[in-house]
Each structure stands twice: as structure tokens, then as C-alpha cells.
N, C-alpha and C positions, 0 to 999 in steps of 0.2 A: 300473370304470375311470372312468365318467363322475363319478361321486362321487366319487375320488380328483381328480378334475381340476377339479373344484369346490370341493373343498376348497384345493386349493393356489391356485386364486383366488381365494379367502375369505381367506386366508393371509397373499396379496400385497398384497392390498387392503386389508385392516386394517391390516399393517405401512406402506404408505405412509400410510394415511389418519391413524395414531400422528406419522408424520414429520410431515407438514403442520398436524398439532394442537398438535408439538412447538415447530415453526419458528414458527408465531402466538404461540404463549407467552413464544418467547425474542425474536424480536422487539418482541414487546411492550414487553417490561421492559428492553432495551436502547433501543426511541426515550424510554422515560419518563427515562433518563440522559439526554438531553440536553434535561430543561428545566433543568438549570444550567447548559449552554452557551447557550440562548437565553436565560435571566434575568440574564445579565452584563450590565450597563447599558452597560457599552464594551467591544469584544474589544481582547483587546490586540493580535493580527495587526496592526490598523488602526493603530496607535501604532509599529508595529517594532519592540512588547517582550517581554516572556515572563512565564507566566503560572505558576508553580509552587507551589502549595500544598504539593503532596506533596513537596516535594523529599526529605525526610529516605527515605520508603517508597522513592524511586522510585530514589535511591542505593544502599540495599540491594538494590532488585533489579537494578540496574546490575549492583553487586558478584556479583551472583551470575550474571548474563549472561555477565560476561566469565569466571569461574570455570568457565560450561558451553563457551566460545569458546576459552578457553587448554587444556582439557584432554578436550575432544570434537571441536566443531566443524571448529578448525583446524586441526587433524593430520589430520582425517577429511578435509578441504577441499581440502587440500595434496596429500593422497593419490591424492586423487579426478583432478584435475588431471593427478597429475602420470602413472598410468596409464592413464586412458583421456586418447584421442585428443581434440584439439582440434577437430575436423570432430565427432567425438561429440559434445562437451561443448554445443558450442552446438545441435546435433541435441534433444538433452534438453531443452535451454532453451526454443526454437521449438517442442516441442511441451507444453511447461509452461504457455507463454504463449497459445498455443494455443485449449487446453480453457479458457482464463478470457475466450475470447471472447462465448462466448453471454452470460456472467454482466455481461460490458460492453457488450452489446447493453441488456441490460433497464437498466442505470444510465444509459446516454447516453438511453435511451425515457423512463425519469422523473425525465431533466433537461430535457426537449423537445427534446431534440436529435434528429430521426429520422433527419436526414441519415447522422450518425456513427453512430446505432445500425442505417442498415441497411449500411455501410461494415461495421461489426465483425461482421455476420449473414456479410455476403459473404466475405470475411479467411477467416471460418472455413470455410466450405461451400467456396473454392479450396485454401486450405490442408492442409482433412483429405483432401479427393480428390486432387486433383493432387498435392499434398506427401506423401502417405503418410502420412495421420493426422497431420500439421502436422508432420516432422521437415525440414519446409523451409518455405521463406516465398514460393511464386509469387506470392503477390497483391502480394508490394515488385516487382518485375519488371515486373508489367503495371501496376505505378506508381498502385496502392490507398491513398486518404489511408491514413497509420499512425493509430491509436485506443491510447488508455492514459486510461482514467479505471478510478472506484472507488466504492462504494456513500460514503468521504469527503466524494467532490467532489459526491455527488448533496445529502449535505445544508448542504454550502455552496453549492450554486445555488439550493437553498429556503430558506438564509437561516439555518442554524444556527454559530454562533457557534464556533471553535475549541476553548475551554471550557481546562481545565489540561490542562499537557503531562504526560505519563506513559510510566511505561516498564514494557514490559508480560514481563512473564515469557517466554523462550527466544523472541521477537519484538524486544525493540529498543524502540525512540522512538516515539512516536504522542503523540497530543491524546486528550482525550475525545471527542470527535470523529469522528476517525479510528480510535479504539480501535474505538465503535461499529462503522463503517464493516468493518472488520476481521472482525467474527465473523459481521456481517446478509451480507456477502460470501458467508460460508462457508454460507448458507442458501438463496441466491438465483441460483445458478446453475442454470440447466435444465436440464443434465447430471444433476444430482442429481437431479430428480424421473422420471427413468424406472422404468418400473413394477418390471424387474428391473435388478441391478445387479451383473454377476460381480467387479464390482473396488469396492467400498467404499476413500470418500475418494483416489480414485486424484488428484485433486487437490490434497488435501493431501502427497501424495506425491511429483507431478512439481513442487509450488513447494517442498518438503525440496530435490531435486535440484537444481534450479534456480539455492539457493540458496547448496548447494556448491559450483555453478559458478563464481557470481560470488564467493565469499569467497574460493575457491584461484586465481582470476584476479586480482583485486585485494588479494591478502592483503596486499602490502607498504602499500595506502596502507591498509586496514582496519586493520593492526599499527600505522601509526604515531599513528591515534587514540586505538588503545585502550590501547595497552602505550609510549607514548612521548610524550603528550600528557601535561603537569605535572593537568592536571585532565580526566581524558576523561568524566567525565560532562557536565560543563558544556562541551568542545569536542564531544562526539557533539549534544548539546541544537540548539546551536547549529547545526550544519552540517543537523540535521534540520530544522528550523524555517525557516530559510531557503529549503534545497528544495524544502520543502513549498509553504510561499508563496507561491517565484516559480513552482513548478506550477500553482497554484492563479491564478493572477493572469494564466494566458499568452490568456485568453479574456477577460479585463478591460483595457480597452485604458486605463485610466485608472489604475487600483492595477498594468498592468505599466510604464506610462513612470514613476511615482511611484517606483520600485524602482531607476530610474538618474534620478533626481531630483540637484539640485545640492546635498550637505552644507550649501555658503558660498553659499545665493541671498541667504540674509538681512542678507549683511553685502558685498554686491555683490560677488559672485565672488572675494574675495580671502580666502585663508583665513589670514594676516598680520593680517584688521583683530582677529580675536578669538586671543592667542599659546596661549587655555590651549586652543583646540579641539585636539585630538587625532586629525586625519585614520585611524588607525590602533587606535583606541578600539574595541574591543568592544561594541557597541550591547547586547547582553545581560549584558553584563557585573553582577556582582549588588554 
């Protein structure tokens, strides 16, 4: 018996110490992606414009996003919605959001932020207890700052550059960046290093949910992006990059007033003195 039970800790212990040999490896070669975000001499964030090299790639896999949206996603979305209960729907959600707490614990710790990252320790420690494994949110109740960062924002508060926007297969819009950001995420939650694990990737599984929440909630303005905008790669670009930015900028107290800055300071508040400005101009516009 005792050598069966050495063995299966021999077992566990090698299989994690394989994961944690795994996660050094791909994280690796994911931060060496972003020295072409830090070798860009100017981001274009800083300028208000957009950065798209790949656009031809990043169309095709558009095309092929809304091809898995128009004939999986949003039926499946709709569905979802539209049989289970709304008191569910968001039940799933609060516990999706949940289990990405500890993971935003350690992103707000290596932004220096301890404040936030022990706010998201706590979030979570009242929410799984008291909430029932986070299917409720008491810590908004006892009026807990709210936390939402992302391994993204950690390496744009160390100073990495946006780098080109991309669109990533059955995911959507992102940066190099934030692609990064995206998969080092999927490595870096503490969740994931417990020694056993009865539920593999149950993470990637309640943000699947999550996600069908929010598309069969919002599907009419998601529909009028994707299926009623004359160009919906360049309108989804657009509405991404934007949100991104003003997220990213709400701790910058200089690049957020820059963002409700005056179009016409330069031509003394009058936008008459220049006829061809176009207040209503697509700043991305290509």
C-alpha cells in the first residue's frame, strides 16, 4: 500500500513539475513577442491611431470568427439565454469571474499594486464562502473596491508598447500585447497549480459560459456589429481599441483627461475656423 501511495505521489509530482516546466517555456517565448511591442519607436495608442500590419491575416480570421458566431456561438447563445433563467445566467457569470480572482491577485502584485491585489485575495475568500463558491457577489454588499485587470495591463504598467492589433482565432480583437496577456493569463492563476485537480481547465470553461451569457444578453448590439456594420472588421477594431485604451488610461490621470481633450483647442474652440474638420470623422479611419 505504501508503495502504491508513493507511487501516485511520484505521479502527481512529476505531472505538475512537467506543468510548471511547461508554463516557463511558453512563457518564455511569449514575453520574447513582445520585444516588437517594446522596439516600436512610438506606440501608436499615444497618437489615437492603429497599428495593423496584419490586416490581410487578421480579416481572414475575422471572416472565419463570425462564420463560427453566425453558425455556433449565436444560436448556442440565444439558446442559452433564452432557457435558463436569468438569476442563473448571471449566477454562472459571478462565478466565472470568480475563480479569475486569485489570477488578478498576482497581476495587480506585479503591477505594485498590493492594495488591489489584497481587495481581489478578499473578493474571493467572501465570495467562495459566503457566496457559495462565488454564485453571488457579497463582497459589492459590504461595498469591496470592484478589481478587473489582466496579465495586459500588467505589461503596460511595465511599459510595453501595444505592439499590432490582431485578431485572434475563436477569441476576437486583441493587440500583441494583450494576445500575450491572454494565454500568460491562462498560466498564471493559482487555481491551476493545485497539486490535484478533479476538474481540468474548469476556467476555461466557466469564461466559455460566461461568454454565452454576455453574447445571448447583448446579442442585438453584438448582431449589429458584426452582421449590419458596412465594414465590421474595421467597426469591431475600432470599438476594441478604444475600450481598450480608455481601460487602460482610467489610472493615468493625464492620458484619461487627454481622451476628453478639445478636437478644436488649436483653432480656439471654434470648429468653423477649420470647414474641412470633420467632428464626426473616424479617427482610425484607413
Amino acid at each position: 500500500m505504501s508503495g502504491c501511495l508513493t507511487s501516485g505521489r511520484t505521479g502527481v509530482n512529476e505531472t505538475v513539475s512537467s506543468r510548471i516546466r511547461f508554463r516557463h517555456v511558453a512563457l518564455g517565448a511569449l514575453l520574447a513577442v513582445l520585444s516588437a511591442c517594446a522596439s516600436q519607436p512610438q506606440d501608436a495608442a499615444t497618437r489615437g491611431e492603429v497599428f495593423d500590419p496584419y490586416e490581410k491575416t487578421n480579416r481572414g480570421i475575422h471572416k472565419f470568427n463570425r462564420g463560427v458566431d453566425r453558425f455556433l456561438f449565436r444560436p448556442a447563445s440565444k439558446g442559452y439565454v433564452k432557457v435558463v433563467p436569468d438569476p442563473m445566467v448571471t449566477s454562472f457569470n459571478n462565478f466565472a469571474e470568480n475563480i479569475t480572482l486569485p489570477g488578478q491577485a498576482v497581476d495587480y502584485l506585479l503591477q505594485g499594486n498590493l492594495k488591489q491585489s489584497g481587495n481581489a485575495l478578499l473578493r474571493f475568500v467572501i465570495n467562495s464562502t459566503v457566496g457559495g463558491f462565488g454564485l453571488s457577489k457579497p463582497a459589492d454588499e459590504l461595498n469591496l473596491p470592484p478589481v478587473d485587470t489582466d496579465f495586459g495591463e500588467t505589461l503596460y504598467v511595465w511599459g510595453f508598447g501595444e505592439g499590432a492589433y490582431v485578431e485572434l482565432p475563436f477569441y476576437g480583437p486583441s493587440t500583441t500585447r494583450d494576445a500575450v496577456g491572454v494565454v500568460v493569463n491562462l498560466f498564471t492563476n493559482p487555481i491551476d497549480l493545485a497539486p490535484t485537480r478533479p476538474v481540468d481547465n474548469l476556467g476555461l470553461y466557466a469564461e466559455v459560459v460566461r461568454r454565452m451569457g454576455d453574447r445571448g444578453r447583448y446579442s442585438d448590439t453584438v448582431d449589429s456589429i458584426l452582421y449590419e456594420s458596412a465594414d465590421s472588421y474595421a467597426q469591431a477594431r475600432l470599438i476594441y481599441l478604444q475600450n481598450r485604451r480608455f481601460e487602460l488610461a482610467r489610472d493615468d490621470e493625464d492620458a484619461y483627461l487627454d481622451l476628453y481633450s478639445d478636437p478644436y483647442a488649436d483653432l480656439g474652440g471654434d470648429p468653423a475656423a477649420d470647414p474641412y474638420l470633420d467632428p464626426y470623422e473616424d479617427p482610425y479611419a484607413e
